[in-house]
C-alpha positions as CSV (number, residue, x, y, z in Angstrom):
1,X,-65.0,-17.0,20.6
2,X,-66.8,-19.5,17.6
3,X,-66.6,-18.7,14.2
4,X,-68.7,-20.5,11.6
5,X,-66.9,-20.5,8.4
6,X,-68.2,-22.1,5.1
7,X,-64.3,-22.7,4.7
8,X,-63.2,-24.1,7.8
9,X,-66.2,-25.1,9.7
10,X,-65.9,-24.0,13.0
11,X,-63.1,-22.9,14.4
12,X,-62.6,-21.0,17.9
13,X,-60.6,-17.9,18.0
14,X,-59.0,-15.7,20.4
15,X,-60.9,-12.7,20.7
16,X,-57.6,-10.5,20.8
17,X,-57.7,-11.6,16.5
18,X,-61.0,-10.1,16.3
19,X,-61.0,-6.8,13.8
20,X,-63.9,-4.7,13.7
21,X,-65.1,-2.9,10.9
22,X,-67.4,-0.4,11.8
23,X,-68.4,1.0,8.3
24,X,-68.5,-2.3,7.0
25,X,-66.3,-3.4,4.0
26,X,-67.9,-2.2,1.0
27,X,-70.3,-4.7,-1.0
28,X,-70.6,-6.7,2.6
29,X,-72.5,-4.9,4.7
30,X,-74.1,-7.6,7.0
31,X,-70.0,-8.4,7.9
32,X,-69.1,-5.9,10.6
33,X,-66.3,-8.2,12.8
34,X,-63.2,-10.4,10.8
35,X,-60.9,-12.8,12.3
36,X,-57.3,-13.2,11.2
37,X,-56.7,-16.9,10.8
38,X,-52.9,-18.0,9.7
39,X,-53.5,-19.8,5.8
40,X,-49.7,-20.6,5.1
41,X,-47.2,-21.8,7.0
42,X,-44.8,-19.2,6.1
43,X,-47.0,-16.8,7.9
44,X,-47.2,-14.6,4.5
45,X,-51.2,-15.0,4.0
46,X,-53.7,-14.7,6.6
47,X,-57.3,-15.9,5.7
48,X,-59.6,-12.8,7.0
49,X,-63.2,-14.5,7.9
50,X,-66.0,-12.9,8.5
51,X,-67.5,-13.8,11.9
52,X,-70.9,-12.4,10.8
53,X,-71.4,-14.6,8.0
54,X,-70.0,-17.6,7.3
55,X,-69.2,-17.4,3.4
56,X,-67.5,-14.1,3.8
57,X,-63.6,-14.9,3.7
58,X,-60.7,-13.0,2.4
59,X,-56.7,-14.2,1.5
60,X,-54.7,-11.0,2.7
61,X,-51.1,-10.0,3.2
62,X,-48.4,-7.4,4.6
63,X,-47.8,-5.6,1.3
64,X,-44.4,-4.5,3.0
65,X,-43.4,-8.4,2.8
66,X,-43.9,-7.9,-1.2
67,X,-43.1,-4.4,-1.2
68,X,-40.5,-3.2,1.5
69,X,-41.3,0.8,0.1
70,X,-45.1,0.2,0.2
71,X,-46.9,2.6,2.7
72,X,-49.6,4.9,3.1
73,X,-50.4,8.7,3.8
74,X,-53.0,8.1,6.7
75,X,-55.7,11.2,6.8
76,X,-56.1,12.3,10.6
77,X,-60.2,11.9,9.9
78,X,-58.9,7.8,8.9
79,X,-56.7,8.0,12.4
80,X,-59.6,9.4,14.2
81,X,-61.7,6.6,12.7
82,X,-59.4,4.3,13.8
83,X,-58.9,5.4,17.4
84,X,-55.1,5.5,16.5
85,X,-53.2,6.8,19.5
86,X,-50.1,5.8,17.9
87,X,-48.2,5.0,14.8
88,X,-47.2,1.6,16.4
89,X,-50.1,0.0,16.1
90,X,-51.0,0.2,12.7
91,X,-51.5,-2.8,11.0
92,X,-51.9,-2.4,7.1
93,X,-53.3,-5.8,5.1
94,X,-53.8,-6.0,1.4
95,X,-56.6,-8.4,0.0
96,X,-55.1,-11.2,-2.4
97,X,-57.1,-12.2,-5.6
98,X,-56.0,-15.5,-7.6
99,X,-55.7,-14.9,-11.6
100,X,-54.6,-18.3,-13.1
101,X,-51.7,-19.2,-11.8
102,X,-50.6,-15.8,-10.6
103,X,-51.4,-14.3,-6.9
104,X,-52.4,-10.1,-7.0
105,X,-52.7,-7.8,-3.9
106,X,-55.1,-5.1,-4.1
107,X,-52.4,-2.3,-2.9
108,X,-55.0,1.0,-3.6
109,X,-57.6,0.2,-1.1
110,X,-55.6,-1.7,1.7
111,X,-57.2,-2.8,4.8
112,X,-56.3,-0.7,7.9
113,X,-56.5,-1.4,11.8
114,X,-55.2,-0.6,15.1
115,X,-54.1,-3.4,16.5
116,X,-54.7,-2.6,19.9
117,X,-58.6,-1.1,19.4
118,X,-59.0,-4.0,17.0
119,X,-61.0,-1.3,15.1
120,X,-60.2,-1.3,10.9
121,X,-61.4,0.6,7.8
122,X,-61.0,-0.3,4.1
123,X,-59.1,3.0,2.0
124,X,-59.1,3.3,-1.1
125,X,-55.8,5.8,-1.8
126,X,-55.5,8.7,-4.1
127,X,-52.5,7.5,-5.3
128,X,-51.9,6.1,-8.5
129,X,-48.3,4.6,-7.5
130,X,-50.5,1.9,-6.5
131,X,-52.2,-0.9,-8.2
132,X,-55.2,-2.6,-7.8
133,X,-53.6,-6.0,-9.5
134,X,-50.0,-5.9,-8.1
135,X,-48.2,-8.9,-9.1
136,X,-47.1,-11.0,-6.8
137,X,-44.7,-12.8,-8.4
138,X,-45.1,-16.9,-8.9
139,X,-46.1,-18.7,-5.6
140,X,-46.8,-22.0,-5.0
141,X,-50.9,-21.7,-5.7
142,X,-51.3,-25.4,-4.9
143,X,-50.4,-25.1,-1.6
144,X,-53.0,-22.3,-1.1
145,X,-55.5,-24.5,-2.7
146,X,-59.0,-23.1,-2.3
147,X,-58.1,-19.8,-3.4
148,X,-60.5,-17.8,-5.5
């Protein structure tokens, strides 16, 4: 499958990386299908374009690489949602903001998908444990240049 990115031009991608979004993200509602594209080496951020419109792009990560106690209290209506047959294939991503030098992960309203439907759905948890600015400590911003 083509993607046109404002980012990375354009870039083919398997369609097994494909995540829909059938509610939409909220504030992007012409964006209904995402790609997961590697952005680091290390495999620790994934760039998360939009394959509806080209300027839609987000830096995510595994909050359990950050935060090995992280999880979330999935609602059976969210499991429906998410045609989630089983546990094992949830896949939970956090969106990454850039503050100066400092990298945050939005940890209240992580990103949620089966990865076997491909189908995904933004929460946005109860629970104040959870930050919307989680530090993520010091990282090398440089070599994620281009990150907003």
């Amino acid at each position: 499958m083509r993607i046109s990115s404002v980012r990375f031009g354009t870039v083919e991608v398997d369609a097994s990386r494909v995540v829909e979004f059938p509610a939409r993200l909220p504030g992007f509602p012409a964006s209904r299908r995402y790609a997961l594209l590697w952005a680091d080496a290390r495999e620790v951020f994934w760039w998360l374009q939009s394959a509806d419109e080209p300027g839609v792009c987000f830096l995510v990560t595994d909050p359990a690489l950050w935060i090995p106690d992280y999880s979330i209290d999935l609602r059976p209506e969210d499991a429906r949602r998410l045609e989630l047959g089983s546990m094992d294939d949830l896949a939970v991503v956090a969106l990454v903001a850039r503050h100066g030098d400092r990298l945050t992960a939005n940890l209240r309203s992580p990103l949620v998908f089966n990865a076997a439907t491909r189908r995904g759905v933004q929460l946005v948890l109860g629970d104040d444990a959870w930050s919307v600015r989680h530090d993520l400590a010091s990282v090398e911003v440089p070599a994620l240049a281009g990150i907003a």
